[in-house]
N, C-alpha and C positions, 0 to 999 in steps of 0.2 A: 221347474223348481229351482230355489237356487242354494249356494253350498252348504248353507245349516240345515236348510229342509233334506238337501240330498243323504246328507252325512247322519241326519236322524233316522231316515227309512231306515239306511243299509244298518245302524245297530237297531233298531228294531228285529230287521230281517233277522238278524245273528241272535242275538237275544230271543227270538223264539226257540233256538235250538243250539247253545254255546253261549258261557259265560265268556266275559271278556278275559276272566284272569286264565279259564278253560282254554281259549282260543288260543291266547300267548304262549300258555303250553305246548301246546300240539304244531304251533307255527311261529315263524322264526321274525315274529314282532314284538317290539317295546310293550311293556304294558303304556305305556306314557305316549307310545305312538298309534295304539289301536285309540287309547282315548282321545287322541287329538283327529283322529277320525273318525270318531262317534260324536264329536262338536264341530265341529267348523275347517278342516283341513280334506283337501280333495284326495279320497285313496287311490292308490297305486292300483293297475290292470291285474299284477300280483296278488294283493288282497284284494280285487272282488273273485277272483276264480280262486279263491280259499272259503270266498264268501258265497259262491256257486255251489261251492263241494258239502260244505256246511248243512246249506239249507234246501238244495235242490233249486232255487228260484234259477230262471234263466238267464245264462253266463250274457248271453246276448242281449236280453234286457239293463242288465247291470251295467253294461260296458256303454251302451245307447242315451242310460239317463245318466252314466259320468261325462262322458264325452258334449252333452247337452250342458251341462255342470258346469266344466271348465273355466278354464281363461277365458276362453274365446266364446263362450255362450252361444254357440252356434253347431250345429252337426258339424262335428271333424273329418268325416266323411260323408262319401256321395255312394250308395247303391248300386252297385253295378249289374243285379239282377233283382227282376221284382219278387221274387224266394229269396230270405234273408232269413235262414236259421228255422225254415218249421217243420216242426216237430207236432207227432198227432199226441191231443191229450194235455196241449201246454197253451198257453198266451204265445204268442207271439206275431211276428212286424214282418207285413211286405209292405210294399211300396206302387202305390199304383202307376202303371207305368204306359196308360192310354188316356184317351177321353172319353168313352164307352160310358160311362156311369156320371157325368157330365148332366146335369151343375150340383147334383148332393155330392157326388166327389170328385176333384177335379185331380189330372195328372198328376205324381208327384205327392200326391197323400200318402200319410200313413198312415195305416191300417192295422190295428190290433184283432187279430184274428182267434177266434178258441177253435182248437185244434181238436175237441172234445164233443163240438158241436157237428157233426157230418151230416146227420139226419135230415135233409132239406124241406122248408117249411115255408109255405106258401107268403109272399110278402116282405121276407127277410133277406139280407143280400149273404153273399156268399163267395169264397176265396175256392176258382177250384182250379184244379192243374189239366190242362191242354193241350194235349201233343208236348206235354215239358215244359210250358209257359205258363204262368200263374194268369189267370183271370178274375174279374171282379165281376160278378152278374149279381140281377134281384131275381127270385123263384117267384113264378106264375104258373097259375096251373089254366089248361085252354077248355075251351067248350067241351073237345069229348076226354076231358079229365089225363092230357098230355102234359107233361111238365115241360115249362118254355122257359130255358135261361137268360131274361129279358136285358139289355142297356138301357142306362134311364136317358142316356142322349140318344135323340129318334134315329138319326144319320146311320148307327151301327145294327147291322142284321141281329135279330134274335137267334138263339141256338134251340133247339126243339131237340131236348134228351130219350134217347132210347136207342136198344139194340141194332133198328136196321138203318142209324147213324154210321154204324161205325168210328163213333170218334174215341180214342182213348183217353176218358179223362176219370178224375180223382177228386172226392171236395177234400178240398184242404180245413173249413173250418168257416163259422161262420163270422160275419163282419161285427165288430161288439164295439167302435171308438174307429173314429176317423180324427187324424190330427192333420189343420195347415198349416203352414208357415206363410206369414206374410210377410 
């Protein structure tokens, strides 16, 4: 999106829940400068985590599509692990960081995951956590009704879930939006 579109979400966002003249109250902005960030001016990392506090949306989304925003119209940063902020019961971004799920998503994706979605359902892919390492799989279920955590690239072993696995893992949430950069 770019700065008029960004700068409309975020008062949208606030404007579900804070007037603008309310906001200036409570926080230690212009009225002249929240409205110049309600049109066309990039806000500060300060006003969006007032804009977090406000409305609940997530600080870490916020900061992802300014930073996208920017000058530089380009991710300002790089991922340094493929868990980046999730949280169960919210939206949020990891970062695919194999080629396991190769060619519907390739390394380096991102992934808007619902944190809300656990319940694993046959067909649909899924973010779960692995010995502490976030993985991407699609849920199959086998001939005698075994659920097999599948890679859509063939090269990677499938994972076959169940207790005498022993593996400790967690679903994080399921896959809802894959974003690339080219």
């Amino acid at each position: 999106m770019n700065t008029e579109e960004f700068c409309q979400w975020v008062k949208a966002l606030r404007g579900k829940h804070i007037t603008r003249k309310d906001f200036c109250k409570k926080y230690p902005w212009h009225e002249s400068t929240v409205k110049a960030y309600d049109k066309n001016r990039v806000p500060e990392v300060d006003y969006l985590f007032a804009i977090h506090q406000e409305t609940g949306y997530s600080f870490s989304e916020l900061l992802r599509e300014r930073l996208l925003t920017g000058v530089l119209n380009v991710p300002a940063f790089e991922f340094n692990s493929a868990l980046w902020n999730v949280e169960q019961g919210a939206f949020n971004i990891i970062v695919s960081e194999d080629n396991s799920m190769m060619p519907v998503i390739p390394e380096g994706a991102r992934l808007t995951i619902d944190g809300s979605a656990t319940e694993l359902e046959a067909g649909k892919v899924y973010a779960l956590k692995r010995d502490g390492k976030a993985i991407i799989r699609r849920v199959r279920v086998g001939e005698r009704g075994e659920v097999i955590l599948s890679p859509d690239n063939m090269s990677v072993s499938p994972i076959l879930v169940g207790a005498e696995n022993g593996l400790n893992m967690s679903v994080l949430g399921k896959v809802v939006k894959v974003e690339l950069t080219l």
